[in-house]
C-alpha positions as CSV (number, residue, x, y, z in Angstrom):
1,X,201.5,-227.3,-130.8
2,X,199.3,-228.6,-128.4
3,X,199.7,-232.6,-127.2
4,X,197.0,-234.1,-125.0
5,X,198.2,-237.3,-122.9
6,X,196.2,-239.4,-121.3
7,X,198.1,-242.7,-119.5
8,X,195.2,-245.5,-119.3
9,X,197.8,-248.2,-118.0
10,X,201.2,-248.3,-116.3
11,X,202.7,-251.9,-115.4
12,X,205.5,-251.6,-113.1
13,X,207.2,-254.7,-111.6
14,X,209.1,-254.7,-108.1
15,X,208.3,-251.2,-108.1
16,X,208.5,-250.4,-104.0
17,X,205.5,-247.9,-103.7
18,X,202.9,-247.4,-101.5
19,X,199.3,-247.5,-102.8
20,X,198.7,-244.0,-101.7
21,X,201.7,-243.0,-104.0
22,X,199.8,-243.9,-107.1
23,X,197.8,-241.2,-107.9
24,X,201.0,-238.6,-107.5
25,X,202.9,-240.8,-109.9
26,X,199.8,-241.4,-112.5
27,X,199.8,-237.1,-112.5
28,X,203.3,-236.5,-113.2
29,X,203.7,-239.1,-115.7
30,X,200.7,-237.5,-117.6
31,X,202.1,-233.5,-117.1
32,X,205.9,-234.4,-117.3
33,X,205.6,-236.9,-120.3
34,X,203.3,-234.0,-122.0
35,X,205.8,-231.4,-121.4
36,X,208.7,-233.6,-122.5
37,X,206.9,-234.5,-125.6
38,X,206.0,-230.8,-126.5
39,X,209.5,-229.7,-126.3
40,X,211.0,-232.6,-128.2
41,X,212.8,-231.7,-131.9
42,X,210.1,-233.0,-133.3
43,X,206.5,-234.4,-132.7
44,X,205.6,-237.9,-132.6
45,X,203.2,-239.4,-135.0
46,X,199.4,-238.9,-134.2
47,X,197.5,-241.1,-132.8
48,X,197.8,-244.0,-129.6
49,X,200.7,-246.0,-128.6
50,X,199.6,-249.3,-128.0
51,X,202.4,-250.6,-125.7
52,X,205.5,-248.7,-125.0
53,X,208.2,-250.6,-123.2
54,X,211.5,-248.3,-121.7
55,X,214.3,-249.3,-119.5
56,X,215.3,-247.1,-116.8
57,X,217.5,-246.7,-113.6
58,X,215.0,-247.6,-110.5
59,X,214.7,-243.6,-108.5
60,X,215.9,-244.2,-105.0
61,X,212.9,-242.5,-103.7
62,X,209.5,-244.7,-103.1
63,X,207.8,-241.3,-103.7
64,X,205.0,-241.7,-106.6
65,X,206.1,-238.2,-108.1
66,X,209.8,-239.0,-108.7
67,X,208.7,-242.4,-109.9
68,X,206.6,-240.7,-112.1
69,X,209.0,-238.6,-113.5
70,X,211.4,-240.9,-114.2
71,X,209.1,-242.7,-116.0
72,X,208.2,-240.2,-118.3
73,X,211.8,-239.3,-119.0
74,X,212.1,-242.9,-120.2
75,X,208.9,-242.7,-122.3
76,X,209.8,-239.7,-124.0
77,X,213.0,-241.4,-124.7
78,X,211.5,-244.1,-126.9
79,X,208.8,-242.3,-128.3
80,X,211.0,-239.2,-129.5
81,X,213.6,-239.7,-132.3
């Protein structure tokens, strides 16, 4: 199976990140949500998901790359059944 993500927007509110931190974060949301995705029970529906809202516990950390994969731990969440 092969899954292709591409992230075009992430809105985070009172997130405590540096702008340099950014680009780490936008990377490993796009690799770790893929990965999670691909080994999920089963595969998502094809095609885009418009808006995808998740709750998740704030990461201590105010580095971009555990943001990030916390994030797409909560994404994979809501998208996978």
């Amino acid at each position: 199976m092969r899954i292709n993500v591409s992230v075009e927007r992430v809105t985070l509110e009172g997130v405590p990140l540096a702008p340099q931190q950014v680009p780490a974060l936008r990377r490993v949301l796009e690799a770790e949500l893929g990965r999670l995705l691909a080994e999920g029970s089963s595969a998502p529906p094809g095609g885009a998901v418009p808006v995808l809202r998740a709750q998740m516990p704030a990461p201590a950390s105010g580095d971009g790359a555990v943001w990030g994969a916390a994030i797409a731990g909560a994404a994979s969440s809501a998208v996978l059944p």
